[in-house]
Structures are given as structure tokens and as C-alpha cells.
TORZA-367195 format. One line per 3 residues: number of its first residue (from 0); their letters; for each residue x, z, y of N, C-alpha, C. Coordinates in pm, whole numbers, always signed. Last residue first. Layout:
<sites>
NUM) a) X/Z/Y/X/Z/Y/X/Z/Y | ...
</sites>
This chain:
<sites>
106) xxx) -5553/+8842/+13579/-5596/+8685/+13621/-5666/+8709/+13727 | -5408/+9022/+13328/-5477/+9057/+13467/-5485/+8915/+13537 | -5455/+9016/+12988/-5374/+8999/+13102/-5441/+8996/+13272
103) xxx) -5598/+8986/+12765/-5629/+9141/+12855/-5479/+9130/+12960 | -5616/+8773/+12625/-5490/+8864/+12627/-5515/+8990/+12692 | -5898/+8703/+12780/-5879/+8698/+12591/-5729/+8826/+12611
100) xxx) -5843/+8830/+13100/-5831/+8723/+13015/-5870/+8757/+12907 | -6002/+9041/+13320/-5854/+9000/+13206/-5936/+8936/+13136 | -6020/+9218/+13628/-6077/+9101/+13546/-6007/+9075/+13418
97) xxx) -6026/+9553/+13682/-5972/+9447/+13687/-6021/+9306/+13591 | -6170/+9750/+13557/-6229/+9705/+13706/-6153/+9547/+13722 | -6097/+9844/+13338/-6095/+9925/+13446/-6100/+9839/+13569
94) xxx) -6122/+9689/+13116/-6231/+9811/+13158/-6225/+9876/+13268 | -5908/+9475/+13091/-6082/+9421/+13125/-6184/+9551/+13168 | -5705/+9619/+13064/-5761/+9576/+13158/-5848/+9510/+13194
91) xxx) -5758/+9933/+12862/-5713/+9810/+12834/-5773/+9752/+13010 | -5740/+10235/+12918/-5617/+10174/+12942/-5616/+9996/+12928 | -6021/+10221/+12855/-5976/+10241/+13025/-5827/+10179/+13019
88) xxx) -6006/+10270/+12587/-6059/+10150/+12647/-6020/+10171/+12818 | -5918/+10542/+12558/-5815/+10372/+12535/-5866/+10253/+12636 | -6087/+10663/+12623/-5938/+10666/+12711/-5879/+10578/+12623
85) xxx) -6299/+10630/+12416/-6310/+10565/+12578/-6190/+10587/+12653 | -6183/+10756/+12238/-6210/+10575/+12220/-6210/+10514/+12370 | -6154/+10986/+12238/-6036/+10888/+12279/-6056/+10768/+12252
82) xxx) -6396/+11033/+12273/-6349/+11079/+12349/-6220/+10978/+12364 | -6485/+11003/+12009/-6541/+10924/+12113/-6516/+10903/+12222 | -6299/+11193/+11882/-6341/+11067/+11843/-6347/+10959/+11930
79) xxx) -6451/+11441/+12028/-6306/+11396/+11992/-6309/+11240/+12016 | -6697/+11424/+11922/-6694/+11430/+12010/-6553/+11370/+12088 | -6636/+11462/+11626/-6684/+11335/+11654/-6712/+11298/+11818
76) xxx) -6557/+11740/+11640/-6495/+11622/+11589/-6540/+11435/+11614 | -6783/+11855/+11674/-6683/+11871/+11753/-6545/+11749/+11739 | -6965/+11831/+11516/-6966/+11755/+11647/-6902/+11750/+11746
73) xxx) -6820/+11893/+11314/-6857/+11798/+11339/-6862/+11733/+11425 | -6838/+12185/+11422/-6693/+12121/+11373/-6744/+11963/+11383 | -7132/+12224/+11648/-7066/+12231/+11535/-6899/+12169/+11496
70) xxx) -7133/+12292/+12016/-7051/+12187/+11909/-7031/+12244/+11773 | -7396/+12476/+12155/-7263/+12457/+12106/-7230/+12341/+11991 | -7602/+12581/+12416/-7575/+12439/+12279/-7464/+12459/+12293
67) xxx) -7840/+12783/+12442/-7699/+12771/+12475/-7671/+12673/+12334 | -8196/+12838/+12605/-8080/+12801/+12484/-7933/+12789/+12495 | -8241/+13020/+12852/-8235/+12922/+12794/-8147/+12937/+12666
64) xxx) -8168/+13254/+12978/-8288/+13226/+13001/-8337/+13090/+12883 | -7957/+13398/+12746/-8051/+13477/+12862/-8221/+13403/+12930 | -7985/+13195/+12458/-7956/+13265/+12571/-7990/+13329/+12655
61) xxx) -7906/+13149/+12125/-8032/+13225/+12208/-7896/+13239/+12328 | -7849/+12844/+12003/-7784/+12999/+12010/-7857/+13049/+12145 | -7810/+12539/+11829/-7871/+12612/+11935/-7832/+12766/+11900
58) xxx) -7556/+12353/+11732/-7644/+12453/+11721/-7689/+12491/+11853 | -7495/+12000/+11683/-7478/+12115/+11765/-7571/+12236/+11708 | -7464/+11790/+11426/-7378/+11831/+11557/-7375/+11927/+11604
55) xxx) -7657/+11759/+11252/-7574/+11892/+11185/-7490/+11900/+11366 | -7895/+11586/+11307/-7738/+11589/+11256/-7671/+11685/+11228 | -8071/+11774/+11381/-8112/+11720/+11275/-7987/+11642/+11182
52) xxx) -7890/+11810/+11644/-7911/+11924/+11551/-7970/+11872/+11443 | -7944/+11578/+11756/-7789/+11590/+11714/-7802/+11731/+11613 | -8207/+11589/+11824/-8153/+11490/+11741/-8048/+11508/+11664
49) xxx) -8254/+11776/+12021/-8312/+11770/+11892/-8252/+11704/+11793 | -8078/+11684/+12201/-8025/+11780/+12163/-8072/+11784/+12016 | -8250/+11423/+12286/-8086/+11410/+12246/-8050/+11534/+12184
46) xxx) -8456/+11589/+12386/-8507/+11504/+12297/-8316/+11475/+12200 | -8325/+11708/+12602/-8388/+11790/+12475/-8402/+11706/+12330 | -8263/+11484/+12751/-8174/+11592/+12700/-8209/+11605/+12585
43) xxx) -8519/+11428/+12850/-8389/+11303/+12715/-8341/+11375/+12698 | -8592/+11607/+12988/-8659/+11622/+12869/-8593/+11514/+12757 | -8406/+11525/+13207/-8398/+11679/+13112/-8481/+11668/+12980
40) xxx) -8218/+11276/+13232/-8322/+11321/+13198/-8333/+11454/+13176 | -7888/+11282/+13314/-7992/+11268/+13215/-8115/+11363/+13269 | -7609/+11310/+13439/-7692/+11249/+13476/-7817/+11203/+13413
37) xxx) -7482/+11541/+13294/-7449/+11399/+13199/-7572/+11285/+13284 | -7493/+11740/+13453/-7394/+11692/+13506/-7386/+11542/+13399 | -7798/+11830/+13449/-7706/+11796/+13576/-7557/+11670/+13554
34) xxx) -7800/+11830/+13156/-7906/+11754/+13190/-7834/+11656/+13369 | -7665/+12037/+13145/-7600/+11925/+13078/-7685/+11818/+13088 | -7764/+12277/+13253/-7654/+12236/+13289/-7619/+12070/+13236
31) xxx) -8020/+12262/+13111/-8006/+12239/+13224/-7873/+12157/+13311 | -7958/+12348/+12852/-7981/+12216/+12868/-7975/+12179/+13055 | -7602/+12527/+12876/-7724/+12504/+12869/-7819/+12336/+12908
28) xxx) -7307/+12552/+12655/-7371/+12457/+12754/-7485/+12531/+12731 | -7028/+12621/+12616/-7134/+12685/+12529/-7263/+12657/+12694 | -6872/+12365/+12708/-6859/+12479/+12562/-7017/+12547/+12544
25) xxx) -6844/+12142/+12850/-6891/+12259/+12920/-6875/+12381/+12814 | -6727/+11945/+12687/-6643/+12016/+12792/-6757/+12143/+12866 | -6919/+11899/+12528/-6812/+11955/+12463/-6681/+12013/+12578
22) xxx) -7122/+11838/+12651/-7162/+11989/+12551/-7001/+12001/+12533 | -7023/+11638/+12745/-7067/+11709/+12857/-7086/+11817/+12740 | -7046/+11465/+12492/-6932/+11476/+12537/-6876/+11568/+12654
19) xxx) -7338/+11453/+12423/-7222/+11483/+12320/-7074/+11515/+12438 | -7370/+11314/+12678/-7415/+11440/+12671/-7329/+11503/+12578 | -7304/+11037/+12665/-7259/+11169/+12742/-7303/+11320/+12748
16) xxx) -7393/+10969/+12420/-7216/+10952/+12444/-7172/+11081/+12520 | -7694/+10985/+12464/-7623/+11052/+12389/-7428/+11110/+12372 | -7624/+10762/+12697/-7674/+10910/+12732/-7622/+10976/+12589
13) xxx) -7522/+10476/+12571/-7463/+10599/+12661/-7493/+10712/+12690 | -7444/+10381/+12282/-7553/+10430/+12348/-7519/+10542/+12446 | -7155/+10190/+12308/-7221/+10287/+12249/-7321/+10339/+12344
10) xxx) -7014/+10013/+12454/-7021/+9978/+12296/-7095/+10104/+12236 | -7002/+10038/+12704/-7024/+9941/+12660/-7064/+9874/+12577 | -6961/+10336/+12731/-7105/+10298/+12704/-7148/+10150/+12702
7) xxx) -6682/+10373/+12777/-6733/+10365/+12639/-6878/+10297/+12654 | -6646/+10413/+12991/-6680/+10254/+12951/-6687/+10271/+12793 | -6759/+10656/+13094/-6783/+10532/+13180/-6780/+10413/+13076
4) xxx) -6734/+10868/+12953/-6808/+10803/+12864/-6831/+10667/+12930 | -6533/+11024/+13137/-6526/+10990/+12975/-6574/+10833/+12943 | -6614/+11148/+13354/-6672/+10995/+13348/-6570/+10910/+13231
1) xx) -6542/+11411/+13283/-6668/+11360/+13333/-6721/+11222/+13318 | -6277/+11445/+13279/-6353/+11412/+13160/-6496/+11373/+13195
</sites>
């Protein structure tokens, strides 16, 4: 799931894509952690975290040293969503490296 968001980010703003999508496989994420592995910024993090909470997406929840971000239903849902948008798009053959035609036939 890591590289989920590879070709989604054709058609969607990619750091948010991945981060939304890194909170939802790590579960009860810190920013740190999700800063590491969605290859982001730490302070884009924050700035991305702020955001999605003004959305209703994630909550913050006190942690030992840091915050702990969790997926509201929402953002749990829309995480989803985005999730199988980009495992389609991998199945078509213009996304996965191969060249394709209009037909998405391999040329």
C-alpha cells in the first residue's frame, strides 16, 4: 500500500493523497511517522493534518510524545475511495510503465 498513491497523483494532489492514505495504513499514526513514510515535509504534514481536521477527516488524540492521528468514518471512507481509484488505475496500461494507445492497448 505504500506506493498506493503512485499514480493516483496524476489526477490528484499528491502529498495530501499520501498522507490521507499513510494515516490509514499506519492507524493510529504519529506526525512523524507519516511525515517518514508519505515522503513529506514535516511541517506539510502538519499543515495537511490541520486541514483534514477542519474537514472533519482525522482527529487528533493525545500521545506520549506527540499527537496520534486517526481516520474519522469519513476519512476513513474517503481514504477507501482513493485507495481503489489508484488500484484501478495501475491495472489500466498507460499507468504502469507500459506505453498504451487511446484503447490502453500496449504499442
Amino acid at each position: 500500500m505504500r506506493d498506493e498513491c503512485r499514480t493516483a497523483g496524476t489526477f490528484l494532489i499528491e502529498k495530501p493523497t499520501k498522507v490521507l492514505l499513510m494515516i490509514r495504513e499506519l492507524k493510529k499514526a504519529k506526525p512523524e511517522e507519516i511525515s517518514i513514510e508519505s515522503d513529506a515535509n514535516y511541517t506539510r504534514v502538519l499543515e495537511i493534518i490541520r486541514d483534514f481536521e477542519s474537514k472533519g477527516l482525522v482527529e487528533r488524540k493525545p500521545g506520549e510524545r506527540s499527537p496520534v492521528i486517526e481516520l474519522t468514518p469519513m476519512g476513513e471512507a474517503l481514504a477507501e475511495n482513493l485507495g481503489d481509484i489508484d488500484r484501478k488505475l495501475k491495472r489500466w496500461p498507460g499507468f504502469n510503465g507500459r506505453r498504451a494507445g487511446v484503447t490502453g492497448r500496449e504499442i
